[in-house]
mmCIF file of the N, C-alpha and C atoms, coordinates in Angstrom:
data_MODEL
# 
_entry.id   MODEL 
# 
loop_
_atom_site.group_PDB 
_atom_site.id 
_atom_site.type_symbol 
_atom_site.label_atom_id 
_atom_site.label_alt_id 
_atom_site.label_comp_id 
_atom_site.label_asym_id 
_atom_site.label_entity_id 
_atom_site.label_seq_id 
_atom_site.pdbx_PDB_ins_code 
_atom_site.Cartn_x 
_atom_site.Cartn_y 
_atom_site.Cartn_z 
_atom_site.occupancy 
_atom_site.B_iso_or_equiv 
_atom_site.pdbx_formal_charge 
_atom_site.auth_seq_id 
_atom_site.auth_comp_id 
_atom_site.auth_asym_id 
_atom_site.auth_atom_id 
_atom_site.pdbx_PDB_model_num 
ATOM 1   N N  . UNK A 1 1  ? 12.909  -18.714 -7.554  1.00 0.00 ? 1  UNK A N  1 
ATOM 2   C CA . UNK A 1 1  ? 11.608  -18.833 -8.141  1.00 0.00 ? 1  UNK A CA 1 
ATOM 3   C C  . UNK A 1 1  ? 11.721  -19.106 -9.641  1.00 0.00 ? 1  UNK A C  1 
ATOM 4   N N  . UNK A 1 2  ? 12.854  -18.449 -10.457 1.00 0.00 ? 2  UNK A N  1 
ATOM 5   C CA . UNK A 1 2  ? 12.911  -19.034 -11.652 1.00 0.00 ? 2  UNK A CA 1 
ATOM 6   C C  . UNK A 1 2  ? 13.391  -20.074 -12.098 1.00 0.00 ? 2  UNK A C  1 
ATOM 7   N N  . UNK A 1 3  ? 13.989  -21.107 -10.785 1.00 0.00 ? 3  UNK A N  1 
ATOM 8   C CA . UNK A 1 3  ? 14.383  -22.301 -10.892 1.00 0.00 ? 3  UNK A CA 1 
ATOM 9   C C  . UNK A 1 3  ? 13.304  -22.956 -10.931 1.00 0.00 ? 3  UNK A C  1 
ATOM 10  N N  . UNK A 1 4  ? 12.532  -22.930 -10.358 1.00 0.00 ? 4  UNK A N  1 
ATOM 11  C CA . UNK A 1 4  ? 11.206  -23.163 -9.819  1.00 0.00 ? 4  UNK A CA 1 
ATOM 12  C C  . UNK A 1 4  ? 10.174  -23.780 -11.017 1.00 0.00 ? 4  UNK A C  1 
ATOM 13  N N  . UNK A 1 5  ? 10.000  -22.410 -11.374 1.00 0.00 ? 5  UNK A N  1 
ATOM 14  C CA . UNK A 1 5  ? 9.084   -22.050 -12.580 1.00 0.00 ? 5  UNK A CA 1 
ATOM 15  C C  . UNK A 1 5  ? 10.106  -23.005 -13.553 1.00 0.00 ? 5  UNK A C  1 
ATOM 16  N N  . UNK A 1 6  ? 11.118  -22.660 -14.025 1.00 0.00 ? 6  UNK A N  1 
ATOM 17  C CA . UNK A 1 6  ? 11.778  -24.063 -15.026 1.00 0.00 ? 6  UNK A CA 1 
ATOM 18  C C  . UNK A 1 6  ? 11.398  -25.417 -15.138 1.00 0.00 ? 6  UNK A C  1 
ATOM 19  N N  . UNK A 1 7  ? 11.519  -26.032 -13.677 1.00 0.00 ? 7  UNK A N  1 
ATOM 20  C CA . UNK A 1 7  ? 11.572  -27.477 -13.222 1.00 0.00 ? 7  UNK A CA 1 
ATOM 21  C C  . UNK A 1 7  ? 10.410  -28.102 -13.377 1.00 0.00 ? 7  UNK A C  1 
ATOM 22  N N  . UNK A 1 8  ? 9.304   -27.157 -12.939 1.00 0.00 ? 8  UNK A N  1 
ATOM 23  C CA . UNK A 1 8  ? 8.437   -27.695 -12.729 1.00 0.00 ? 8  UNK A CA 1 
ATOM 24  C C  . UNK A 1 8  ? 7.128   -27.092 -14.067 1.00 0.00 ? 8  UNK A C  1 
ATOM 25  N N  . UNK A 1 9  ? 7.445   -25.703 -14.852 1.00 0.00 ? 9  UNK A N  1 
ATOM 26  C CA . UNK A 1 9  ? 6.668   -25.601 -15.635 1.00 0.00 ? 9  UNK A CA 1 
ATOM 27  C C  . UNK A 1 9  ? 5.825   -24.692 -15.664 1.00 0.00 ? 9  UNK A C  1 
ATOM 28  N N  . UNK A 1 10 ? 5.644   -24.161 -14.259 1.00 0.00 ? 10 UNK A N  1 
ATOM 29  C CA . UNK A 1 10 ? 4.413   -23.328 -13.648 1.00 0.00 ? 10 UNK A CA 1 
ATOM 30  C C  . UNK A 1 10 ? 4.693   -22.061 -14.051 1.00 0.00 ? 10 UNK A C  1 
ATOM 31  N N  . UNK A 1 11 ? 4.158   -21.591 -14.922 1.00 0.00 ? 11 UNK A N  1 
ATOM 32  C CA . UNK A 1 11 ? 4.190   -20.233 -14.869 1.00 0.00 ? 11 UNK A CA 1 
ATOM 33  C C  . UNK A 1 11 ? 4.187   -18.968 -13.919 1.00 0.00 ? 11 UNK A C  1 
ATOM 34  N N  . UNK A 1 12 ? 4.957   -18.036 -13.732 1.00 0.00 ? 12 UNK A N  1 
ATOM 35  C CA . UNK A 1 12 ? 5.064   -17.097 -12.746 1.00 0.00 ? 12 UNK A CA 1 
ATOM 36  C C  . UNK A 1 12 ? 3.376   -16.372 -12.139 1.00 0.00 ? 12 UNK A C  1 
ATOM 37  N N  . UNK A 1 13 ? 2.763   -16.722 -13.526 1.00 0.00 ? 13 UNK A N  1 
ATOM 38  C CA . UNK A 1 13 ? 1.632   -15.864 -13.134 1.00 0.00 ? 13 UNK A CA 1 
ATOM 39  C C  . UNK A 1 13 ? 0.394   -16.878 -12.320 1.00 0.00 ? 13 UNK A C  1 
ATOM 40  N N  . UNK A 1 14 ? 0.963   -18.032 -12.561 1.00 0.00 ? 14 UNK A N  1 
ATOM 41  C CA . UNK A 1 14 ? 0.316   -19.436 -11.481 1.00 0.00 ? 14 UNK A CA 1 
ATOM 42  C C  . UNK A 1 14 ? 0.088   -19.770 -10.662 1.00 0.00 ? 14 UNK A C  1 
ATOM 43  N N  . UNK A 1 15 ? 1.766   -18.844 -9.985  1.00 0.00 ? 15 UNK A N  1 
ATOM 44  C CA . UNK A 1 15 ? 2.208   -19.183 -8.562  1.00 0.00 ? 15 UNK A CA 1 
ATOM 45  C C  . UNK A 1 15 ? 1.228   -18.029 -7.741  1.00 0.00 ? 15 UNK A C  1 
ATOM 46  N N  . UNK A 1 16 ? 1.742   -18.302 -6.394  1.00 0.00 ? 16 UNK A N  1 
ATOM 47  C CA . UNK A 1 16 ? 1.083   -17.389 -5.372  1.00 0.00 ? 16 UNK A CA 1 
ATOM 48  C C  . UNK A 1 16 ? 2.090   -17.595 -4.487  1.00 0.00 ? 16 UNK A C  1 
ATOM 49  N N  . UNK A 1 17 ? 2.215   -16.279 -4.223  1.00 0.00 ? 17 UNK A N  1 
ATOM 50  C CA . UNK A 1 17 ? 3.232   -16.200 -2.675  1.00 0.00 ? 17 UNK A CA 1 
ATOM 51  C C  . UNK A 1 17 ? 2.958   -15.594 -1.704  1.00 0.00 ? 17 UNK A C  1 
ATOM 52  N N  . UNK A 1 18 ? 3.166   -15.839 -0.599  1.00 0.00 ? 18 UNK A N  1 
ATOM 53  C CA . UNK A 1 18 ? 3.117   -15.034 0.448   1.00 0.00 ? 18 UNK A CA 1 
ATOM 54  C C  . UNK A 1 18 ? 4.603   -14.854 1.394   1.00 0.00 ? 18 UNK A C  1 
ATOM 55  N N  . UNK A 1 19 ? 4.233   -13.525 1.571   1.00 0.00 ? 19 UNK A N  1 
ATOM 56  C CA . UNK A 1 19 ? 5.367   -13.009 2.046   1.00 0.00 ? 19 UNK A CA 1 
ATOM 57  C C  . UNK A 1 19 ? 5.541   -11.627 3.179   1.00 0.00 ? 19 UNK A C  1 
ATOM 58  N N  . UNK A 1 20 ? 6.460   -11.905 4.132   1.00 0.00 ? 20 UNK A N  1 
ATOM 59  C CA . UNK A 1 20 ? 6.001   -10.417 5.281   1.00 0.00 ? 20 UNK A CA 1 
ATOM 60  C C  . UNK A 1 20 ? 6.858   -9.635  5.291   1.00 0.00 ? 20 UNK A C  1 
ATOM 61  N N  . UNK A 1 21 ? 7.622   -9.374  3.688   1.00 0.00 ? 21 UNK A N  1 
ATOM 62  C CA . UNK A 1 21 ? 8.231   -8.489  3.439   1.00 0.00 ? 21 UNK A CA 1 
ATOM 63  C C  . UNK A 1 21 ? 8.640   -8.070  2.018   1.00 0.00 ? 21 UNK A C  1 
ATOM 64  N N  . UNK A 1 22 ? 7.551   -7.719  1.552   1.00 0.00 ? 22 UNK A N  1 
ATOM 65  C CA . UNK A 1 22 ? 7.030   -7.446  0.300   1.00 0.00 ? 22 UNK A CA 1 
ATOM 66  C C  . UNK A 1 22 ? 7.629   -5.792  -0.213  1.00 0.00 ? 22 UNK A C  1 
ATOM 67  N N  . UNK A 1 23 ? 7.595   -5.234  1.190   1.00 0.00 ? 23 UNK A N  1 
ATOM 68  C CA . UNK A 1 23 ? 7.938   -4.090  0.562   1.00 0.00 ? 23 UNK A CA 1 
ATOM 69  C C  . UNK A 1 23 ? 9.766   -3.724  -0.146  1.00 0.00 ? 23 UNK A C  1 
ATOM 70  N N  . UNK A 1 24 ? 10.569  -2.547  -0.424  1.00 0.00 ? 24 UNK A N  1 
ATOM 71  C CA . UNK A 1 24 ? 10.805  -2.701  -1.438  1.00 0.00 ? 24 UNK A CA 1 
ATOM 72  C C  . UNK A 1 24 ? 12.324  -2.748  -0.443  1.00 0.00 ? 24 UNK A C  1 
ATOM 73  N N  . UNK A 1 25 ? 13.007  -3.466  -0.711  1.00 0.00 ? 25 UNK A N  1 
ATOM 74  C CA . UNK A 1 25 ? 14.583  -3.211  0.304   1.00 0.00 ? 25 UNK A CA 1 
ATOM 75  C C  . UNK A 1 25 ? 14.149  -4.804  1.222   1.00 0.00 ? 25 UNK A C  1 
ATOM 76  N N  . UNK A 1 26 ? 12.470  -5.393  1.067   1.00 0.00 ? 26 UNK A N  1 
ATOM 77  C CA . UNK A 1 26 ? 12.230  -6.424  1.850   1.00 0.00 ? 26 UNK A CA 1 
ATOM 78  C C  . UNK A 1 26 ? 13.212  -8.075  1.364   1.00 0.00 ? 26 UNK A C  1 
ATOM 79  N N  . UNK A 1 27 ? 13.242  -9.231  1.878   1.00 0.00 ? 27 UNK A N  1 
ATOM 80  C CA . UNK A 1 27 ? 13.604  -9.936  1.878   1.00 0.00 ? 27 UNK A CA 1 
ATOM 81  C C  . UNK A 1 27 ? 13.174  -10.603 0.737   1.00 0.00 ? 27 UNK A C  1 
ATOM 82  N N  . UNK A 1 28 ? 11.594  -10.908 0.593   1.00 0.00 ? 28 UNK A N  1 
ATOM 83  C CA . UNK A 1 28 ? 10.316  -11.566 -0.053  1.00 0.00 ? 28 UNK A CA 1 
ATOM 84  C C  . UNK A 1 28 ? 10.157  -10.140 -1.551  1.00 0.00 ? 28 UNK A C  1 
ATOM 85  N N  . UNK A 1 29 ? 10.586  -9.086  -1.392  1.00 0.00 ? 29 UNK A N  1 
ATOM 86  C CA . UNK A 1 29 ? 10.814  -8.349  -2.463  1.00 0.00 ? 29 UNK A CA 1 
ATOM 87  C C  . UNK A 1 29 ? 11.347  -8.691  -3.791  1.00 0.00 ? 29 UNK A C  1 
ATOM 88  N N  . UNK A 1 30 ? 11.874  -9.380  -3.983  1.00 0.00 ? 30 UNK A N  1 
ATOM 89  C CA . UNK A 1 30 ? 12.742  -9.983  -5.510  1.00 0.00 ? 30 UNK A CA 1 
ATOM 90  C C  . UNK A 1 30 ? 11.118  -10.872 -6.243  1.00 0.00 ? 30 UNK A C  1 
ATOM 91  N N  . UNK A 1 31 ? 10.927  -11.727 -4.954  1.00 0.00 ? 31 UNK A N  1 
ATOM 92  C CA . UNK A 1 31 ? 9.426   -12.533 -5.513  1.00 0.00 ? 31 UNK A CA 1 
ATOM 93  C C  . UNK A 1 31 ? 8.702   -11.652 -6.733  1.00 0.00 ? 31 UNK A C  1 
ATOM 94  N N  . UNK A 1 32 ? 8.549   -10.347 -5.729  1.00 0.00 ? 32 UNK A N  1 
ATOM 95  C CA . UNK A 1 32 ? 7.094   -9.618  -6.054  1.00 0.00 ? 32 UNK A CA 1 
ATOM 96  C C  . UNK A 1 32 ? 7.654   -8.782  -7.243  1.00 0.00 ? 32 UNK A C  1 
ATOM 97  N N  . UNK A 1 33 ? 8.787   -8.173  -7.449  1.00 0.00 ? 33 UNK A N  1 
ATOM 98  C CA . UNK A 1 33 ? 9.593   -7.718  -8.673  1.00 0.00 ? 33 UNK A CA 1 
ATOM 99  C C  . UNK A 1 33 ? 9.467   -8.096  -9.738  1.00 0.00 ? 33 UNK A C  1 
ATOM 100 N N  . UNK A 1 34 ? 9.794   -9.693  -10.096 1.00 0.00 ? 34 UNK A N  1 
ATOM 101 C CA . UNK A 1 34 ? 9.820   -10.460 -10.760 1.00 0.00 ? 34 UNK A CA 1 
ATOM 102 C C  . UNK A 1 34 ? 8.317   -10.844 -11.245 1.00 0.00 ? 34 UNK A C  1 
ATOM 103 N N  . UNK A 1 35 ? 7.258   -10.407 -10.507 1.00 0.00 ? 35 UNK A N  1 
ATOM 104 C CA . UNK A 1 35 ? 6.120   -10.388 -11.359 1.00 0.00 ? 35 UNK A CA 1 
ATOM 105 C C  . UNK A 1 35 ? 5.141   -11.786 -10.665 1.00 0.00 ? 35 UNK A C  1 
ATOM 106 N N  . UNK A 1 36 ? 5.761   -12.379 -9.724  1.00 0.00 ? 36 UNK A N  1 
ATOM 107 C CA . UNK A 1 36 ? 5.009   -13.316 -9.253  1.00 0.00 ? 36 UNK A CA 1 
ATOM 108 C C  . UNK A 1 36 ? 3.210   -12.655 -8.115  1.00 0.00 ? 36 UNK A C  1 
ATOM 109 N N  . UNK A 1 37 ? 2.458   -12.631 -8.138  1.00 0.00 ? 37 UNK A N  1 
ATOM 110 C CA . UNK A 1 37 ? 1.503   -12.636 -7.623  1.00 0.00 ? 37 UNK A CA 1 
ATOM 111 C C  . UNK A 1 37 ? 1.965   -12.957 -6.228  1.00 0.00 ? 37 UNK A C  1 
ATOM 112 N N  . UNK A 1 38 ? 1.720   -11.542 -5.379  1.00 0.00 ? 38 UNK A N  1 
ATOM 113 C CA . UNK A 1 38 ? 2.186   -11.885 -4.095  1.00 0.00 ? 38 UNK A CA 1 
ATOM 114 C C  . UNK A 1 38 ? 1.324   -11.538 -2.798  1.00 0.00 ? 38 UNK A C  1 
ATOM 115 N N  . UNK A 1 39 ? 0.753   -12.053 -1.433  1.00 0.00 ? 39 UNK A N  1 
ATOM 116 C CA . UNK A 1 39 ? 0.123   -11.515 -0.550  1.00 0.00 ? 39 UNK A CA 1 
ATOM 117 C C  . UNK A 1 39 ? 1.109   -11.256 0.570   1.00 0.00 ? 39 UNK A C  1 
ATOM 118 N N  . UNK A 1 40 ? 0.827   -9.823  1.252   1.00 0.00 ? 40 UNK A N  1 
ATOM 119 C CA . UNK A 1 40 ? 1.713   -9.664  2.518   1.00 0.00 ? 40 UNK A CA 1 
ATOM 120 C C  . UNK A 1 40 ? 0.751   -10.174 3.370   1.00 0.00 ? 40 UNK A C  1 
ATOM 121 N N  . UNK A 1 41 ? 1.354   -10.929 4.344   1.00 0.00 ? 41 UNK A N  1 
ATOM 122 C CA . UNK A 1 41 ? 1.513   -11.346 5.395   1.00 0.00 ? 41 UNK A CA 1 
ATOM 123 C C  . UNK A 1 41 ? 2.524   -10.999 6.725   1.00 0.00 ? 41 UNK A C  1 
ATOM 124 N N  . UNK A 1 42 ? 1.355   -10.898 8.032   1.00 0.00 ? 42 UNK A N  1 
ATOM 125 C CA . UNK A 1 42 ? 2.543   -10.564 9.003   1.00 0.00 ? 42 UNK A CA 1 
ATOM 126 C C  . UNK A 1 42 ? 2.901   -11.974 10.381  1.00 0.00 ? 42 UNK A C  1 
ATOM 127 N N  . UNK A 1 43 ? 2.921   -12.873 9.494   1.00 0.00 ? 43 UNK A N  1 
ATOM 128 C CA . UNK A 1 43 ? 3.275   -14.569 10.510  1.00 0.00 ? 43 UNK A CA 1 
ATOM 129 C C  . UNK A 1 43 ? 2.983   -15.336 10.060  1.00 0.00 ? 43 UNK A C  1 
ATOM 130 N N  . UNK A 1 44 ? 3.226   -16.437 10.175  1.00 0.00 ? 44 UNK A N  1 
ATOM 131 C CA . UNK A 1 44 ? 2.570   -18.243 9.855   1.00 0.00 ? 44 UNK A CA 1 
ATOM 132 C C  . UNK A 1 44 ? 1.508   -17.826 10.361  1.00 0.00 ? 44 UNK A C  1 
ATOM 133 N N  . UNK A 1 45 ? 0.543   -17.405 11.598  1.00 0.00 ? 45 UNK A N  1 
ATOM 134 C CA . UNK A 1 45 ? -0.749  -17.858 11.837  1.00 0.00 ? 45 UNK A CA 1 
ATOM 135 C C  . UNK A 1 45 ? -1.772  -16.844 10.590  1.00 0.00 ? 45 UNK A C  1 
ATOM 136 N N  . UNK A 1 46 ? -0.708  -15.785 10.403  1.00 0.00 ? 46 UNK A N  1 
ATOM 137 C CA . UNK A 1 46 ? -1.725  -15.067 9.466   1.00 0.00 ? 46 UNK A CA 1 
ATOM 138 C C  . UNK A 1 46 ? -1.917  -15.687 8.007   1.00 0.00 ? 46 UNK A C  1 
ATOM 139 N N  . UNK A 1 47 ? -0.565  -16.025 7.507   1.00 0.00 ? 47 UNK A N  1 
ATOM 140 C CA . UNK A 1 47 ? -0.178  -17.267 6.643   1.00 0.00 ? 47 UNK A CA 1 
ATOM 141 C C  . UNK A 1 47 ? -1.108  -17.912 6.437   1.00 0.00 ? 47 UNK A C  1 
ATOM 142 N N  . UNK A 1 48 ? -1.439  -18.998 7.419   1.00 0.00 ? 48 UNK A N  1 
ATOM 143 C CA . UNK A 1 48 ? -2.040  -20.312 7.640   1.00 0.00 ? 48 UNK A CA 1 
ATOM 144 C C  . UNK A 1 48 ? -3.713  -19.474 7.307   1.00 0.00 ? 48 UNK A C  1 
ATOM 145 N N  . UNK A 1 49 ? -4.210  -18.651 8.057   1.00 0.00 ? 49 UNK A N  1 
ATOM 146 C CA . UNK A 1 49 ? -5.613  -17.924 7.476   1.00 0.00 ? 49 UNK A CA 1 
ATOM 147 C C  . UNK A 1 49 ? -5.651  -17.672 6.112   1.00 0.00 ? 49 UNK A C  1 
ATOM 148 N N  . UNK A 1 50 ? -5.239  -16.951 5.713   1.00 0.00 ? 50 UNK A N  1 
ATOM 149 C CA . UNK A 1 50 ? -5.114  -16.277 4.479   1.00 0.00 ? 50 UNK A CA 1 
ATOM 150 C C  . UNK A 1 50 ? -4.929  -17.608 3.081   1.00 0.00 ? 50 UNK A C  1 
ATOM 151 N N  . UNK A 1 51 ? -4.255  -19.037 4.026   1.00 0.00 ? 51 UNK A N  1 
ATOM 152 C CA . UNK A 1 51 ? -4.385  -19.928 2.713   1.00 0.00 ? 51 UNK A CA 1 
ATOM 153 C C  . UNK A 1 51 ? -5.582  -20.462 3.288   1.00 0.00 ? 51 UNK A C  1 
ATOM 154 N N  . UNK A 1 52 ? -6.213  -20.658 4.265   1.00 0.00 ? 52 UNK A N  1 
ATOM 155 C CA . UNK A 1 52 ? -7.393  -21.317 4.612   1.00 0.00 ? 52 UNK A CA 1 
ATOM 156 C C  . UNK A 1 52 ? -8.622  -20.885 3.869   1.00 0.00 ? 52 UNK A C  1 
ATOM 157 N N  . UNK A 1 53 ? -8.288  -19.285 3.970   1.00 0.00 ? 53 UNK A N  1 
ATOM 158 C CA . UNK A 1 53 ? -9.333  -18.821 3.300   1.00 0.00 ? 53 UNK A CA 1 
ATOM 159 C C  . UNK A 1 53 ? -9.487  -18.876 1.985   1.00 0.00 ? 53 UNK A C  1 
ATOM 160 N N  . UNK A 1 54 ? -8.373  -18.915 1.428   1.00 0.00 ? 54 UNK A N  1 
ATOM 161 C CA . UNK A 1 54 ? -8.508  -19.195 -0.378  1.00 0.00 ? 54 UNK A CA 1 
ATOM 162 C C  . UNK A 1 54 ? -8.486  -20.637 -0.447  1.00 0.00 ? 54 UNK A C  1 
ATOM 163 N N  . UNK A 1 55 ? -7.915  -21.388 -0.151  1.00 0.00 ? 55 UNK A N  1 
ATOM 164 C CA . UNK A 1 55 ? -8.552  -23.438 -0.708  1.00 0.00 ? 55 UNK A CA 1 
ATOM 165 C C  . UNK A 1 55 ? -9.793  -23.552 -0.461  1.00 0.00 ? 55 UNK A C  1 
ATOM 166 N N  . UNK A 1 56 ? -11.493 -22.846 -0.182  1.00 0.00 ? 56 UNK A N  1 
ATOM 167 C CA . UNK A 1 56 ? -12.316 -23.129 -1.145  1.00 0.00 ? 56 UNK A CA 1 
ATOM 168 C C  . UNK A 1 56 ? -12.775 -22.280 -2.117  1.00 0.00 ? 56 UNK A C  1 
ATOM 169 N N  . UNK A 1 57 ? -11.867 -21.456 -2.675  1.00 0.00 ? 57 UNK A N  1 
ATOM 170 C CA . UNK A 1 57 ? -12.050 -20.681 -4.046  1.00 0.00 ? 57 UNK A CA 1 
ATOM 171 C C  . UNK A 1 57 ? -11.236 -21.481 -5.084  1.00 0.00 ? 57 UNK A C  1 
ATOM 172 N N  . UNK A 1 58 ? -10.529 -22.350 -4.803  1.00 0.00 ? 58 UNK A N  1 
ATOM 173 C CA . UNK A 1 58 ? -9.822  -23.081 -5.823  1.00 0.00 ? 58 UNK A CA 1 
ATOM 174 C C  . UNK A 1 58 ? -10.554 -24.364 -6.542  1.00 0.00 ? 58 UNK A C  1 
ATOM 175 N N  . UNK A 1 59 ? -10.746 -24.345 -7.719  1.00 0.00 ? 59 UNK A N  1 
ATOM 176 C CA . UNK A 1 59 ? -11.464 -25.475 -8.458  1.00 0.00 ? 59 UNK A CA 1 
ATOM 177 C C  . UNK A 1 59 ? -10.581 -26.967 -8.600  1.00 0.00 ? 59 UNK A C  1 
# 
């Protein structure tokens, strides 16, 4: 993610992640450490809702 944020510019606090293992010993844990804005999720179909539902709050 801090390659990420380099390459492309985006600030950590920009991004959004989702992840179904947020908690702390989790996989997706380093993300959420590091200060990135993160949603748990438990699958792609919950995934796929959860971004459905936020692209029309985005300007």
């Amino acid at each position: 993610m801090r390659e990420l944020a380099e390459r492309t510019g985006i600030r950590f606090e920009d991004m959004l992640f989702y992840g179904d293992r947020l908690d702390e010993g989790g996989n997706d844990y380093p993300v959420k450490a590091i200060g990135i804005p993160s949603i748990e999720v438990t699958g792609w179909e919950d995934t796929a809702d959860k971004v459905e539902a936020l692209l029309p709050t985005l300007s």
